[in-house]
N, C-alpha and C positions, 0 to 999 in steps of 0.2 A: 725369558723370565728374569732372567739376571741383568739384562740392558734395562726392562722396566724397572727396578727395583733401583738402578742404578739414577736412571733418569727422576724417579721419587725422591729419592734421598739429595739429590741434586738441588730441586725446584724449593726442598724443607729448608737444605742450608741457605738459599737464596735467599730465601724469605724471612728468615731470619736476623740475616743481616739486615735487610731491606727494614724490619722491625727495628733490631739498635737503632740502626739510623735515623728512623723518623722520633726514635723516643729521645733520645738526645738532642735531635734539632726542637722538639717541643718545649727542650729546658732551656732553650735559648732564645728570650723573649722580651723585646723591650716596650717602652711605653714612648709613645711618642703624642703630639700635639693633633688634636682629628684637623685637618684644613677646613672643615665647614665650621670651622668655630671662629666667632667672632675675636679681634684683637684684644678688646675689650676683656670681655668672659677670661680669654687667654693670658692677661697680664693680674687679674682676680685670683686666678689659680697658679699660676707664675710664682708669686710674690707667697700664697698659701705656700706652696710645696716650698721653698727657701724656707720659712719661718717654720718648717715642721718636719726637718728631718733632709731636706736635700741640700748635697753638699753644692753651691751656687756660685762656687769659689771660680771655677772653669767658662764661665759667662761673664765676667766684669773685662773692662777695658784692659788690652794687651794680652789676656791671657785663651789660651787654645779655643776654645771655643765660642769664645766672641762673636767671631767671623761665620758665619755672614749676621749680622746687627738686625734682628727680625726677631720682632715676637713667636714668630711660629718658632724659630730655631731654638729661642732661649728659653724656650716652654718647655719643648720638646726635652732637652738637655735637663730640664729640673724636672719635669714628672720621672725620667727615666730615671734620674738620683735619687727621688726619694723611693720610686717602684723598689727598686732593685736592694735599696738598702731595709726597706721597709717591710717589703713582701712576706718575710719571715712571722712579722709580728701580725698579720694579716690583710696587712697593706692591697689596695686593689690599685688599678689603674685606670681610674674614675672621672675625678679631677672634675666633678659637675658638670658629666657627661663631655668635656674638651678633650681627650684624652684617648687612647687608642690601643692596644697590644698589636703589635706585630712582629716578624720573624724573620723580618730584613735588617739586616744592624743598618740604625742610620747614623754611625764613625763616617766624619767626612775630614780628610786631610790631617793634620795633627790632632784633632778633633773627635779624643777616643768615649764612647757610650759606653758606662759602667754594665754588666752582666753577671749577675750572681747563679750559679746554677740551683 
């Protein structure tokens, strides 16, 4: 009796951690650029999210996030800045439908993705 009860209490606190854990990783979410979106579309909502709230400072010539020099990346980089700055206000990660959530930081090299929890 006492081993079952042992083994229950066991599998609870498992799982409860097992809980933290995914509830925490679901606060950690960025926005990124969808790949089936045109460059086009992409430089549209690019140059929107700059003018409305994303910090675009980290995308210009010489500076961290430049590299690699692609639409997708520099999209990527500003929907996540204004997501993450904007979310609060009721901000989505939309971007007329370019736009993406996911729960892979895409931080590439000196090249840090903002994350607001």
């Amino acid at each position: 009796m006492a081993h079952t009860i042992i083994k229950i209490l066991l599998l609870i606190t498992i799982f409860s951690i097992t809980s933290l854990h995914k509830s925490d990783a679901q606060l950690e979410d960025w926005c990124v650029a969808d790949e089936q979106t045109t460059d086009d579309e992409l430089q549209r909502a690019l140059i929107w999210a700059c003018e409305n709230g994303a910090d675009c400072s980290q995308i210009e010539a010489n500076q961290p996030c430049f590299q690699p020099n692609t639409i997708k990346d520099h999209a990527s980089f500003a929907f996540n800045s204004y997501f993450q700055r904007m979310k609060d206000k009721g901000a989505t990660c939309y971007f007329n439908a370019a736009a993406l959530v996911t729960d892979l930081d895409p931080s590439h090299g000196s090249c840090k993705f903002e994350i607001h929890g």
